[in-house]
C-alpha positions in Angstrom: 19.3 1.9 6.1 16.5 4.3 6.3 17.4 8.1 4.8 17.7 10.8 7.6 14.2 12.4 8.1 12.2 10.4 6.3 9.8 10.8 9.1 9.4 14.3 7.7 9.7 12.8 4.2 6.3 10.9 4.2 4.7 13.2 6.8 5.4 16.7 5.7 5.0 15.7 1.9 3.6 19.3 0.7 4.9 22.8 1.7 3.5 26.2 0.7 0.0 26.2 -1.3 -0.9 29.6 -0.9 -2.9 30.7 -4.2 -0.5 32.7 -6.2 -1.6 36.5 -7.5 -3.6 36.5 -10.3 -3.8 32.8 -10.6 -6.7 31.5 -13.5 -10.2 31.1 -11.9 -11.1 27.4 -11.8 -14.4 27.5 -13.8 -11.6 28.3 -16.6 -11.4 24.1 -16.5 -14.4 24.0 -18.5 -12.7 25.6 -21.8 -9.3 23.7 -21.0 -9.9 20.1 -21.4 -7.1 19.6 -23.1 -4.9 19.7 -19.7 -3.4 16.3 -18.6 -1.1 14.4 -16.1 2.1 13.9 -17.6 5.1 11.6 -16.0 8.3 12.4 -17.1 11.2 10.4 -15.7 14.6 12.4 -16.0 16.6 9.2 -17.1 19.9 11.7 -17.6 19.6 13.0 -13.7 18.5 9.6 -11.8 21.5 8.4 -9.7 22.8 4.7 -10.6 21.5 3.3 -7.1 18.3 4.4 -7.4 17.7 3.3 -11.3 16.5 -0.4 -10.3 13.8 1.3 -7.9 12.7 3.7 -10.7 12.7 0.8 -12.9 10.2 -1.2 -10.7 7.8 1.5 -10.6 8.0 2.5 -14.1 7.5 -1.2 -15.2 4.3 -1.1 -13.3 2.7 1.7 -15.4 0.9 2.3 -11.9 2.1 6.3 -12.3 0.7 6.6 -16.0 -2.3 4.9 -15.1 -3.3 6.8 -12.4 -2.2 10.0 -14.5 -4.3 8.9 -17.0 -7.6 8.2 -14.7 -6.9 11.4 -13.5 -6.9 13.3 -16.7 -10.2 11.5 -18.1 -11.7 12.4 -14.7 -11.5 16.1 -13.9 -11.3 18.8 -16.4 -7.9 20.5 -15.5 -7.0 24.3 -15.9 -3.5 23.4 -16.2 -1.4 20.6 -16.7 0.3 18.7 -13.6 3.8 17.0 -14.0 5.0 14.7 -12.1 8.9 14.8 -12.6 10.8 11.9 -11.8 14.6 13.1 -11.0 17.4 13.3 -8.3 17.9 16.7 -9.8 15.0 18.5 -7.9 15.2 21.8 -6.0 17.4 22.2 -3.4 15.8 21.4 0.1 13.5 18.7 -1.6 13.7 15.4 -0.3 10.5 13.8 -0.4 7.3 14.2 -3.4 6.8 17.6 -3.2 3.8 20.0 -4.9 5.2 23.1 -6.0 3.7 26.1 -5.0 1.7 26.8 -8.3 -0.1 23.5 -8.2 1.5 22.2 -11.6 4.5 20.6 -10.8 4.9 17.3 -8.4 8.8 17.3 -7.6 9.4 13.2 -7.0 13.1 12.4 -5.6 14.1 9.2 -7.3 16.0 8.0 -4.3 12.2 7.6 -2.2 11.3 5.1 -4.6 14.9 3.3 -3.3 13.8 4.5 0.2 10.4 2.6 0.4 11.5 -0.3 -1.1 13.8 -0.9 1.9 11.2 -0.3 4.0 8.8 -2.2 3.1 11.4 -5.5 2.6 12.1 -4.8 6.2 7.9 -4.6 7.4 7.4 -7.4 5.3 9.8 -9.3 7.0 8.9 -8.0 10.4 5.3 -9.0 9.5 5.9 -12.6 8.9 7.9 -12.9 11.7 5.8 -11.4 14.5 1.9 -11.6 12.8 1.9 -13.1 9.7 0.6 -12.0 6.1 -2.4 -9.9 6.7 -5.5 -11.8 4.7 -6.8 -9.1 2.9 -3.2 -9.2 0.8 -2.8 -11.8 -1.3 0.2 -14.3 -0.7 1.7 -13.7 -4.0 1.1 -9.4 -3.3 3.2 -9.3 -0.4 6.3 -8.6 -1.4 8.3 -5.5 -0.5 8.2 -5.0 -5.1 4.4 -5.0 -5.4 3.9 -3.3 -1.4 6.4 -0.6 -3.2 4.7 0.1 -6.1 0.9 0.4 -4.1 2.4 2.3 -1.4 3.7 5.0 -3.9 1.0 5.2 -5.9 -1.4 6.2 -2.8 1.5 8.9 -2.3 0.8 9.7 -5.6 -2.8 10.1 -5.1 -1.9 12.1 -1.6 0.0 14.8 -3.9 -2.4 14.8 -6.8 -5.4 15.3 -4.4 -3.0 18.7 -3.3 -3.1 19.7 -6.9 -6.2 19.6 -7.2 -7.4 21.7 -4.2 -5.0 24.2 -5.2 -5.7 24.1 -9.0 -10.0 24.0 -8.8 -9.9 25.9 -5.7 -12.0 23.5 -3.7 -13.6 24.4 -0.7 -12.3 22.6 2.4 -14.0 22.3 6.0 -10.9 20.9 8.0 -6.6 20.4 7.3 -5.6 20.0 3.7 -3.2 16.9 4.4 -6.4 15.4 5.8 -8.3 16.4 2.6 -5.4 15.3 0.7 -5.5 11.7 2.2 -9.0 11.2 1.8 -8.3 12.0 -1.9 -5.8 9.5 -2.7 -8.4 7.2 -0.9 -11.4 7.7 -2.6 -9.6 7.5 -6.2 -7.7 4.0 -5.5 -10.3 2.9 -3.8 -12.7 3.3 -6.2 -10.1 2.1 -8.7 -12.3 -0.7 -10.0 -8.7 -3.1 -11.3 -7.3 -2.3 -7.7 -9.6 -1.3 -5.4 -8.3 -1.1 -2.0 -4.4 -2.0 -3.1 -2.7 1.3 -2.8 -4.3 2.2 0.7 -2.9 -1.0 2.1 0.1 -1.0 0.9 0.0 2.7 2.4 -0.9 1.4 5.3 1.9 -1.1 5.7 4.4 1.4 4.7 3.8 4.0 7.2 3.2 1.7 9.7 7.0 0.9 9.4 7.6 4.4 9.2 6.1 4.7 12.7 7.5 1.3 14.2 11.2 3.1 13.7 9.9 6.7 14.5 9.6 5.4 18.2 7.8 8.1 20.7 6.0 10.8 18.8 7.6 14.0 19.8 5.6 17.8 20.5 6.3 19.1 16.5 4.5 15.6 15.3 1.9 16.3 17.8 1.4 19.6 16.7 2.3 19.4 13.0 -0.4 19.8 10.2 -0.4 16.1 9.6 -2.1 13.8 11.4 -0.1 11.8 13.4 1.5 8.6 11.4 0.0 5.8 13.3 -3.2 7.2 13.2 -2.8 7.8 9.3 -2.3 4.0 9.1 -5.5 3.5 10.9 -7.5 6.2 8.6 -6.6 4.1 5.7 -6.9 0.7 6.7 -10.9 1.9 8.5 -11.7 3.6 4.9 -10.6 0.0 3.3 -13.1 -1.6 5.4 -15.7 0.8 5.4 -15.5 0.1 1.4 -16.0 -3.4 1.4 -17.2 -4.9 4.8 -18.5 -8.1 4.2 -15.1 -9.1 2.3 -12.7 -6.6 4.4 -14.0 -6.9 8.0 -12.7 -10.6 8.7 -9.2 -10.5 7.4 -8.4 -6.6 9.1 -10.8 -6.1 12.1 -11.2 -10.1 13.1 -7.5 -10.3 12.5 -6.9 -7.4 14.5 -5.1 -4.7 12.1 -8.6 -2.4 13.1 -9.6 -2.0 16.7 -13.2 -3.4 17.1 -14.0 0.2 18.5 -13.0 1.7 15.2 -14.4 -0.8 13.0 -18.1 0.4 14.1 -17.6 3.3 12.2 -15.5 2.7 9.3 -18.6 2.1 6.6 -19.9 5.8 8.0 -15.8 6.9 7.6 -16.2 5.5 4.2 -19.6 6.4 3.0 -19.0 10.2 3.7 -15.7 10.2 2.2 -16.9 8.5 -0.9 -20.2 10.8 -1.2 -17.9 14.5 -0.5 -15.3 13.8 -2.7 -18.1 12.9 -5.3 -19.8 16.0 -4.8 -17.2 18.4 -4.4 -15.4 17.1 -7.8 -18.9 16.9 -9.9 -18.8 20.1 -10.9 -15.3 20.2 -12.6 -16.0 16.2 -14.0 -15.2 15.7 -17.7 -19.0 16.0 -19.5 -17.9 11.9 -20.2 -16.7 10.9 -17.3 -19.6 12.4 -15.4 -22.0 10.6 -17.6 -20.0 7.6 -16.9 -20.3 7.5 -13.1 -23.9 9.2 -12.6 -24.8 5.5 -11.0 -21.8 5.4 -8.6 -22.4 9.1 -7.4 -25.9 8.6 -6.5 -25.2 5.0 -5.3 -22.7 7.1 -3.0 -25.6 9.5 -1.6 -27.8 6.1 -1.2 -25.0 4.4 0.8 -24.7 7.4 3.0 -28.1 7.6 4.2 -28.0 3.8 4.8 -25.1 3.9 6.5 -26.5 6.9 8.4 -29.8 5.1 9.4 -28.0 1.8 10.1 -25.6 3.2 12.2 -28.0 5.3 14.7 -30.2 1.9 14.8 -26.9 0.3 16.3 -25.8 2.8 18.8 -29.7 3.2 20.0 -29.5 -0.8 20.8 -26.1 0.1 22.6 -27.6 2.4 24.3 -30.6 0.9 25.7 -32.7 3.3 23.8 -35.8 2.8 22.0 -35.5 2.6 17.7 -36.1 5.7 16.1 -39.0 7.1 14.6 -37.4 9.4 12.2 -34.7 9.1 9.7 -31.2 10.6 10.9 -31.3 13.6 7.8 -34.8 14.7 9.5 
């Protein structure tokens, strides 16, 4: 059975980020390399029924990898835990960043939670539609669809942290910001790729399919609305990887065909901002190591922005440009 208010669970996932007094200036990064991701998995305060869960994920190493991308990516002022537990702060029932930006509370029992979830989509999806194409036969399975969904939740929490902990400048919601964070980073996950955002994807699309009519406080809450969370992730997936992606999720019909004409310019501007905002607080290695995927980002976006005002001139009846959309 799903937990009471899970809806808020995977929809409300971070509360309170206000900058606390005095907190370190995040150019302070640059002498304080040292800082990592850490998982820590409270064994002695992890209830019996939700051991197996834990188990899965922990098996997968898909927590400590992405930790450990993390760490080699940005130089961090402080260290970020992610602690594993059932014993968590009272009035936490879901992955929670606490206030200071350091400490990911994860309740063990959502690991147990998505798990049943995603055995029930999976079987709801085989049923009614069938396996999507863009996940492999042998992926879809409510085990593997658990430990991708989480780890994009992950991502979702971690991309908190570090707004809160760099101080980086946003221009719309933070959950948004958060979202396109765990995005671009499992995305561009070159063992993964898209994995994590679809299993995401399937996950909260369940979520939705048992939330039932969206009431005024989801309407008006922070967070997008779930359904159209699903959609963000599944267009960004596309918008990645078009010529392999576009047949199995937009032909198949998991993406609208309205949508799909904008998911590579969705994409391309996720995947140059998060670039550019990060570059500055980039590990001096790791930013020598992607210098040709952060100006192949900039390249993509101008493509992308030239290609995509050829189409809707043609739409439109109007004549081809003369000038280049940036002029």
């Amino acid at each position: 059975m799903r937990k009471p208010g899970l809806t808020v669970a995977l929809v409300a996932s971070v509360v309170g980020l206000a900058p606390c007094p005095g907190y370190e200036d995040a150019s302070a990064a640059v002498a304080r390399r040292e800082s990592r991701v850490k998982v820590v998995y409270d064994d002695a305060g992890i209830k019996p029924e939700n051991r197996e869960a834990v188990k899965l994920v922990r098996n997968s190493g898909a927590f400590e990898r992405f930790a450990d991308r993390t760490s080699k990516a940005v130089a961090l002022p402080h260290d970020i835990e992610i602690r594993i537990s059932d014993k968590i702060p009272q009035g936490i029932d879901n992955p929670t960043l606490e206030v200071d930006g350091r400490t990911i509370f994860w309740p063990a029992d959502f690991f147990t939670t998505t798990r049943t979830l995603l055995a029930e989509a999976v079987a709801d999806i085989n049923r009614d539609k069938g396996r999507p194409q863009a996940i492999a036969s042998e992926n879809f399975n409510a085990d593997v669809l658990t430990v991708w969904a989480n780890e994009f939740i992950l991502g979702h929490e971690i991309g908190h942290a570090l707004i809160h902990q760099l101080r980086l400048p946003l221009t719309g919601l933070e959950e948004d910001s958060a979202d396109g964070f765990a995005t671009f980073f499992t995305v561009n996950d070159k063992e993964r790729g898209p994995n994590a955002a679809l299993g995401a994807a399937i996950l909260f699309d369940q979520l939705a399919r048992k939330q039932g009519t969206v009431t005024l406080e989801e309407l008006s809450s922070d967070h997008a609305v779930v359904q159209q969370r699903v959609y963000n992730f599944l267009c960004a997936v596309v918008g990645s990887d078009p010529q392999r992606l576009e047949s199995s999720l937009v032909t198949g019909g998991y993406v609208p065909q309205s949508r799909a004409l904008l998911c590579r310019k969705e994409w391309t501007q996720l995947n140059y901002g998060w670039w550019t905002i990060l570059e500055p607080h980039l590990n001096a290695a790791y930013k020598s190591e992607t210098m040709t995927a952060r100006r192949q980002a900039r390249k993509d976006l101008d493509e992308e922005n030239a290609a995509l005002l050829a189409k809707l001139r043609q739409m439109r009846g109007q004549p081809p440009s003369r000038s280049s959309p940036d002029q």
